[in-house]
C-alpha positions in Angstrom: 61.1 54.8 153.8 62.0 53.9 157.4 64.5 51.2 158.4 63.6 49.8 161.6 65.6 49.6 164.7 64.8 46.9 167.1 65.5 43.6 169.3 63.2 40.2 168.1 63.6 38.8 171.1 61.6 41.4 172.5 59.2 42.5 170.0 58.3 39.6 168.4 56.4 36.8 169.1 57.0 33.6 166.7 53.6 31.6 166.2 55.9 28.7 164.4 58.5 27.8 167.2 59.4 25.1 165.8 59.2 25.8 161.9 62.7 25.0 159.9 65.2 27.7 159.8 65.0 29.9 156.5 68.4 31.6 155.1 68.4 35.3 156.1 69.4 36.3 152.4 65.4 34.8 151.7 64.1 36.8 153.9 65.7 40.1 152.7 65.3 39.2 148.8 60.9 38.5 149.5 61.0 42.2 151.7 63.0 43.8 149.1 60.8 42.4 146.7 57.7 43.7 147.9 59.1 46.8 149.2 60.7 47.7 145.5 56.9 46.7 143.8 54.9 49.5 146.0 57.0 52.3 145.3 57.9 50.9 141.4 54.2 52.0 141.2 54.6 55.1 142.5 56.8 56.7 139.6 55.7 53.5 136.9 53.1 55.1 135.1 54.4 58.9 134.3 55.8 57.7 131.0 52.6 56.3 130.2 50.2 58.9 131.0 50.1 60.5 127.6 48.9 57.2 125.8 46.5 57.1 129.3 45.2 60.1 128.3 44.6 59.2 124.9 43.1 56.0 125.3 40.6 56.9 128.0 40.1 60.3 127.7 41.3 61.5 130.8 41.3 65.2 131.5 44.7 67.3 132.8 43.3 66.8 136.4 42.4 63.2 135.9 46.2 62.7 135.0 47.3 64.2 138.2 44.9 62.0 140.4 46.5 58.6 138.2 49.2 59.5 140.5 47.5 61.1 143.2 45.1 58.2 143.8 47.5 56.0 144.5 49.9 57.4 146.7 47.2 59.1 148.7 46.0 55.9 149.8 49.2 54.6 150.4 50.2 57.5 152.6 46.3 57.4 154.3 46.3 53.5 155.0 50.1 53.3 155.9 49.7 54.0 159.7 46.3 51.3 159.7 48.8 49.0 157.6 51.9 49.1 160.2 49.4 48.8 163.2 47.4 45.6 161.4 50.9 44.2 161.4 52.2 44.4 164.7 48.7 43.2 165.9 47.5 40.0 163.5 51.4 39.3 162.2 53.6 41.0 159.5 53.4 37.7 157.1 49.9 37.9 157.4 49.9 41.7 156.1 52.3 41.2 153.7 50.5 38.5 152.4 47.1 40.0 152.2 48.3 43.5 150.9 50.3 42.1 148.0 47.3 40.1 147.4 45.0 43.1 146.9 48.0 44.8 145.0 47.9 42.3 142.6 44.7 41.8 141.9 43.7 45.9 142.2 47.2 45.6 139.1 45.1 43.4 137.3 41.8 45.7 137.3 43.8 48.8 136.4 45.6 47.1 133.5 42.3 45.6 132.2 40.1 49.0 132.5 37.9 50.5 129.9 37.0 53.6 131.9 38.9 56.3 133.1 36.7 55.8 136.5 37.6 52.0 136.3 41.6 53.2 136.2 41.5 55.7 139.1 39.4 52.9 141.5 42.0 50.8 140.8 44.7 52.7 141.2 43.2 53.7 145.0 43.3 50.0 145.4 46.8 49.5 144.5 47.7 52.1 147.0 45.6 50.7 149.9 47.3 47.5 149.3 50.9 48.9 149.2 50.3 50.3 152.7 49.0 47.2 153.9 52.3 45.9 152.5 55.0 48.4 153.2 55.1 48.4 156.1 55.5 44.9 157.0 59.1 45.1 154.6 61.1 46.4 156.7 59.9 44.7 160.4 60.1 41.2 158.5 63.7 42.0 157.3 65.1 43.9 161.2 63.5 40.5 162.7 65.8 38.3 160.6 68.8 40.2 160.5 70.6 40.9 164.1 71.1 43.9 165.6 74.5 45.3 164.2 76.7 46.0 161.1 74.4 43.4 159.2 71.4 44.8 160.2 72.6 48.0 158.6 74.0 46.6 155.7 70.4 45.3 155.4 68.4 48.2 156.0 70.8 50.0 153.3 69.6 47.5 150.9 66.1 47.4 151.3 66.4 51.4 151.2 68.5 51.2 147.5 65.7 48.6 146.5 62.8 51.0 147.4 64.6 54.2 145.9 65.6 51.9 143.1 62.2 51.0 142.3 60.9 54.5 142.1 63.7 55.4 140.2 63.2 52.6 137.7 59.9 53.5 137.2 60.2 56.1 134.8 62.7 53.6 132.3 60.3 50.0 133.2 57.1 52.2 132.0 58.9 53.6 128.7 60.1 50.4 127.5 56.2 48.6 128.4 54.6 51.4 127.2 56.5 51.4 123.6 56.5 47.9 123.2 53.6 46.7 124.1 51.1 49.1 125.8 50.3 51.4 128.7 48.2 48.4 130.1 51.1 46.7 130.4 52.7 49.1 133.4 50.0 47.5 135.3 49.6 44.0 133.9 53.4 43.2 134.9 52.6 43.0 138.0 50.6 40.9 138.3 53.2 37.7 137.7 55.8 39.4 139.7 53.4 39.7 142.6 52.2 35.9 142.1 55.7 34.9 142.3 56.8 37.2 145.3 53.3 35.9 147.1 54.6 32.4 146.5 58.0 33.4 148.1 56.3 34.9 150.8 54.4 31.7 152.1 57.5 29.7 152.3 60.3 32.0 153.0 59.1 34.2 156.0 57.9 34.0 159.5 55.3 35.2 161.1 55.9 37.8 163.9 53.9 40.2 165.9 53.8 42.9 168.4 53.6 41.8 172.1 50.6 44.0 173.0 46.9 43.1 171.9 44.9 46.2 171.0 42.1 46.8 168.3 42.6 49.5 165.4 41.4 52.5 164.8 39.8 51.8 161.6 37.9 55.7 161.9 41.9 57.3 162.5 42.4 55.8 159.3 39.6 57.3 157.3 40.0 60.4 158.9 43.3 60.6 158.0 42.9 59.7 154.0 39.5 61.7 153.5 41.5 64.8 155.1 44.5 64.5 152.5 43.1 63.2 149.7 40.4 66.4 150.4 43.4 68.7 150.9 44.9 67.5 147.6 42.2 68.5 145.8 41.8 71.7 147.0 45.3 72.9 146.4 44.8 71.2 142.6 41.7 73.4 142.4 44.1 76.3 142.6 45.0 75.7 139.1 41.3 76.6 137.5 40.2 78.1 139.8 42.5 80.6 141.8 43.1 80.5 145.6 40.3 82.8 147.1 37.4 80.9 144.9 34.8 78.8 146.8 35.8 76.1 144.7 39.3 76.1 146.3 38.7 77.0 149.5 35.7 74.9 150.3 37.9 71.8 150.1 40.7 73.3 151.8 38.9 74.3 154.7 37.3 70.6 154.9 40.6 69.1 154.0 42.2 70.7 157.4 38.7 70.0 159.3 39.2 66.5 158.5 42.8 66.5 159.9 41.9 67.8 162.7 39.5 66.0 163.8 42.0 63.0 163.6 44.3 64.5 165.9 41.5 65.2 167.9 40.0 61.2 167.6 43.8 60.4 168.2 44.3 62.3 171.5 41.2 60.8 173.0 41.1 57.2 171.8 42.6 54.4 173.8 43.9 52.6 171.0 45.3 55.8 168.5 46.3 54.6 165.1 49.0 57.3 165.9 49.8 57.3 169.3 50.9 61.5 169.6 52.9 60.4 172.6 55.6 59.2 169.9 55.9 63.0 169.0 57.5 63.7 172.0 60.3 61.4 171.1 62.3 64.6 169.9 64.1 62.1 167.1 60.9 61.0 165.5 59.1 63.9 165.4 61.9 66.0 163.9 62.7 63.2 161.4 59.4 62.7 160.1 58.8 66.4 159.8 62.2 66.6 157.6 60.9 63.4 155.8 58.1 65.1 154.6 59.5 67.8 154.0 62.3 66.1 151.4 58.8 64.0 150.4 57.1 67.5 149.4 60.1 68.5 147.1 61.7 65.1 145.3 58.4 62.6 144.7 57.5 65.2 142.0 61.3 64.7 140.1 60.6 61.6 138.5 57.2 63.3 136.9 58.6 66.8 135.9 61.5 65.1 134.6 59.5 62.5 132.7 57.0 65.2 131.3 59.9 67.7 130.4 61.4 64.9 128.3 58.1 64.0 126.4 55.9 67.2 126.3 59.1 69.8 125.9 62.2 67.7 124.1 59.6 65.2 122.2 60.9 62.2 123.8 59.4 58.9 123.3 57.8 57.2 126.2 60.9 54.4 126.2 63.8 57.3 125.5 62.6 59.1 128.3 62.9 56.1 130.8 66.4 55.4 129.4 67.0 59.3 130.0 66.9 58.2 133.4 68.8 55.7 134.2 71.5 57.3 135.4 69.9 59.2 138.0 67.8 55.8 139.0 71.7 54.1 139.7 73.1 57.1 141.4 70.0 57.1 144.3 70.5 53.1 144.9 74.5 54.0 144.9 73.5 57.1 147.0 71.6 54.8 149.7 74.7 51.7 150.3 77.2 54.8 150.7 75.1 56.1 153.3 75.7 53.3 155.9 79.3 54.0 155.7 79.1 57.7 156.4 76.8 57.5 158.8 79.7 55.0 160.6 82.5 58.1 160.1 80.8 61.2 160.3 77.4 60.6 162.0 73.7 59.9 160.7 72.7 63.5 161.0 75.5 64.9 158.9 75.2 62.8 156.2 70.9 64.1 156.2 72.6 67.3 155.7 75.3 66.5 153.2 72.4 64.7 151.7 69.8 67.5 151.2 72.5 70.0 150.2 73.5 67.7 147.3 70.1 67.1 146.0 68.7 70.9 145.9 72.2 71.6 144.2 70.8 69.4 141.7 67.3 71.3 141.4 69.2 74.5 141.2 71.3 73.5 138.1 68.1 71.9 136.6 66.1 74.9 136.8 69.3 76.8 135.4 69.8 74.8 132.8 66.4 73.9 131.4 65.3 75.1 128.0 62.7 74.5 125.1 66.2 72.9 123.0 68.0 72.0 126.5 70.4 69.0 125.5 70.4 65.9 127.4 73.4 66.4 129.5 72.8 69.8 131.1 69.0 69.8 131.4 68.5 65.8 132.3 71.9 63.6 132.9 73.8 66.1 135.6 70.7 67.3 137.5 69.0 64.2 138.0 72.4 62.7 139.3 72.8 65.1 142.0 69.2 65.3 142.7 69.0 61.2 143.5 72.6 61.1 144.7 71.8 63.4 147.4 68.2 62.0 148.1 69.8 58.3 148.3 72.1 59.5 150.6 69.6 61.7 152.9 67.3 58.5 153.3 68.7 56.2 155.4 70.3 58.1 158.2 67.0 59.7 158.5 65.0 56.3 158.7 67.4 55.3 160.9 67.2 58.8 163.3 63.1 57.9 163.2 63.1 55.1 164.4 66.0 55.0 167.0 64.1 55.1 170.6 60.4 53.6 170.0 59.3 50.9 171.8 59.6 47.5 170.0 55.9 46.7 170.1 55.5 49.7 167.9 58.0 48.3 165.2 55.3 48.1 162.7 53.7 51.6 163.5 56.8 53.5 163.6 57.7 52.5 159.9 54.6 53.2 158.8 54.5 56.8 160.1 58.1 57.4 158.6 56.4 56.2 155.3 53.7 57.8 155.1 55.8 61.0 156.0 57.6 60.8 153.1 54.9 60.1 150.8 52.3 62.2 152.3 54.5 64.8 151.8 55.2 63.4 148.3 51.4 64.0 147.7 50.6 67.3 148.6 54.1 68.1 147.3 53.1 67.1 143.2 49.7 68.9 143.8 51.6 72.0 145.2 54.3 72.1 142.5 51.6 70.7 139.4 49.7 74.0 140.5 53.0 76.6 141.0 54.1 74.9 136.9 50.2 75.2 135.7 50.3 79.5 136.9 53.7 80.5 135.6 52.9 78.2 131.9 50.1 80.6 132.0 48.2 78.2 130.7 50.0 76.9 127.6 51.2 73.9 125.9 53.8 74.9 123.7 57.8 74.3 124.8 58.5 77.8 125.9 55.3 77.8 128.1 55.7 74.6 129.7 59.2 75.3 130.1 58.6 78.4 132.2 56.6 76.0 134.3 58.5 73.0 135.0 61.6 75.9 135.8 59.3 77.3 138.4 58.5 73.5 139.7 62.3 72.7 140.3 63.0 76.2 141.5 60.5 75.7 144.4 61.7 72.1 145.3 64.7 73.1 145.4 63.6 75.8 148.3 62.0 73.2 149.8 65.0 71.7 150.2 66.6 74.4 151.5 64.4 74.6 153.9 64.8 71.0 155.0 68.2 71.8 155.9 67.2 74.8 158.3 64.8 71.8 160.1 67.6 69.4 160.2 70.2 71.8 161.5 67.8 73.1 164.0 66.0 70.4 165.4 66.9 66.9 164.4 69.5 64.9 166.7 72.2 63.5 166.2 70.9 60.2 167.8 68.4 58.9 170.8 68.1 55.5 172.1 65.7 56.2 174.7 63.0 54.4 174.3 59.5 55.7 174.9 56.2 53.8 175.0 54.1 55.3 172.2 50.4 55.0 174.1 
């Protein structure tokens, strides 16, 4: 998730001059608000997907795509989502994605088919990336430029890694006490009250420049990963080199294409390329989805591991987590202060390093008996320690040099980034556990799989490094017009 750097003066337009002054901490508590519902939902419902699966019927695959679904569409819509803002107003979009969050909450809670839960679930997502973005310019454009600004963006980045981190304990407790609807249904009051917050507490703002969207960038872009998605989960039944597979694959990385192709010749690109050549946030993102790729799937492996392996309850494996879930918010207000002493791209290093030494000890010490401690408490720390840490500087390295009047776009490309990444990453690794279980349920089996899913992020990782080391500044403030 991408903190924004930027002047108001000069990217914003007010269209209330004259409307009463509202307290800065308002403004930061309605963002944070909405920022920490969106990616709550991302990591909400793996405690609940057994009593899912029971209820409706859902298949193994139809599991995956409870997650998939949504945070495809996030990722897809993000880029439309941040554009939208800067061009009708980030209230507006704020407003009018938590709307359609809500309600899309309300349908998913309420559904009676497994169909019904995966529409709504889409929905969720397309609202989030309405939403998301908007977060993060709302909160920059109330907070000056400076310490507090950073003090601010550290928050709003504990809140969003706090709510994916709190997803796991939020949708254990529900889930026991009252029912897997109930991951859903809650937010439907929370968003009521945070749209009620909204109308009164924030002010509109806009880009400078008028242009129209690229609605067809957008569907290019979500057809062509949600496509590739399911081609790599095909893998699982069906092998790599069957048509089955490859057929979506192929059409997957057609659709992408194209996009880039649509994007290159448009005069109005959801994704302006030209931002690519901003050496800062084209290396940032590709290290954000990188990171993405290896620590969206934690919360899942870890959840299923505690339920399907140790025999968990859905509510004891929340709690399991709540260590790790404070160590990724404490992770993301240390950052700000190391990135002040040591520099932003060190502490992305630092970081990483810390969080695959996590996924190195888990897939050490994972076992059929593994005790709490070894196989949950101490990985999961390091792991979301080093991910807190890792976030900010590398929002902050993203989106250091664009052009003000892409505020909104910018911070949606560094979110969808990370959960893009985060998308194809749980497909990847859901497919690498699914071969080396070979295909079995008992504790030894799955095991052997979720060991091989840690193992790889943990590579991953690794690898991140090598990008970071190799490519990724240590700071621009050049500022380069994105069309």
């Amino acid at each position: 998730m991408a903190p924004m750097v930027q002047t108001p003066t000069e990217a914003e337009i007010a269209t209330r001059p004259g409307r009463r002054s509202i307290p800065t901490w308002a403004v930061v508590l309605t963002a944070c608000a909405g920022q920490f519902l969106v990616v709550l939902d991302v990591s909400v419902v793996n405690t609940a997907l057994p009593s899912m699966r029971a209820d409706l019927g859902l298949s193994a695959l139809g599991l995956q795509w409870v997650v998939n679904a949504y945070s495809i569409a996030f990722a897809g819509f993000m880029l439309l989502g941040g554009r939208a803002g800067d061009l009708f107003g980030r209230k507006r979009m704020f407003v009018l994605g938590l709307a359609l969050f809500t309600a899309a909450s309300l349908g998913g809670g309420l559904a009676q088919e497994s169909w019904q839960l995966l529409v709504a679930r889409a929905l969720q997502g397309l609202g989030a990336a309405i939403l998301a973005p908007s977060t993060l310019t709302l909160l920059t454009s109330a907070v000056p430029e400076g310490p507090a600004r950073i003090r601010a963006i550290g928050t709003w980045t504990a809140v969003g890694a706090g709510g994916g981190a709190a997803g796991g304990l939020v949708g254990g407790v529900l889930t026991d006490l009252l029912s897997w609807r109930w991951v859903l249904l809650i937010n439907v009051p929370i968003g009521v009250l945070v749209l009620v917050a909204a109308v009164f507490w924030l002010s509109e703002s806009r880009g400078a420049e008028r242009r129209r969207l690229d609605l067809p960038g957008a569907v290019l872009v979500t057809a062509g990963l949600a496509t590739l998605a399911y081609g790599i989960v095909q893998t699982e039944a069906e092998g790599w080199t069957a048509p089955q597979t490859l057929v979506p694959l192929a059409a997957g990385l057609l659709l992408i294409a194209v996009f880039l192709l649509v994007e290159a010749r448009t005069k109005a690109p959801l994704m302006p390329l030209g931002l690519f050549k901003l050496r800062s946030v084209a290396a940032a993102n590709a290290v954000m989805m990188v990171c993405g790729a290896a620590s969206f799937a934690m919360w899942f492996f870890m959840t299923v591991y505690a339920q399907n392996v140790l025999g968990y309850s859905a509510i004891e494996a929340g709690l399991a987590l709540v260590p790790s879930s404070l160590t990724v918010m404490l992770g993301s207000k240390l950052a700000p202060r190391l990135m002040r002493s040591i520099g932003a791209k060190n502490v992305t290093v630092i970081g990483i390093l810390i969080a695959a030494s996590g996924y190195g000890l888990q897939q050490a010490t994972i076992a059929p008996d593994g005790g709490y401690v070894t196989s949950i408490l101490l990985p999961g720390i390091l792991m979301m320690l080093g991910a807190g840490l890792a976030m900010t500087p590398l929002a902050s390295l993203a989106t250091s040099g664009a052009a003000p009047s892409e505020a909104g776009l910018v911070s949606g490309l560094i979110n969808t980034s990370r959960t893009m990444g985060g998308a194809l990453g749980l497909s990847i690794l859901s497919t690498i556990a699914a071969a080396h279980s070979g295909g079995g349920s008992d504790p030894v089996a799955l095991t052997e799989g979720y060991e091989a899913a840690f193992r790889t992020s943990g590579l991953i990782l690794l690898g991140g490094v090598v990008l970071v080391l190799l490519w990724l500044p240590r700071g621009e403030r050049r500022t380069v017009k994105a069309a």
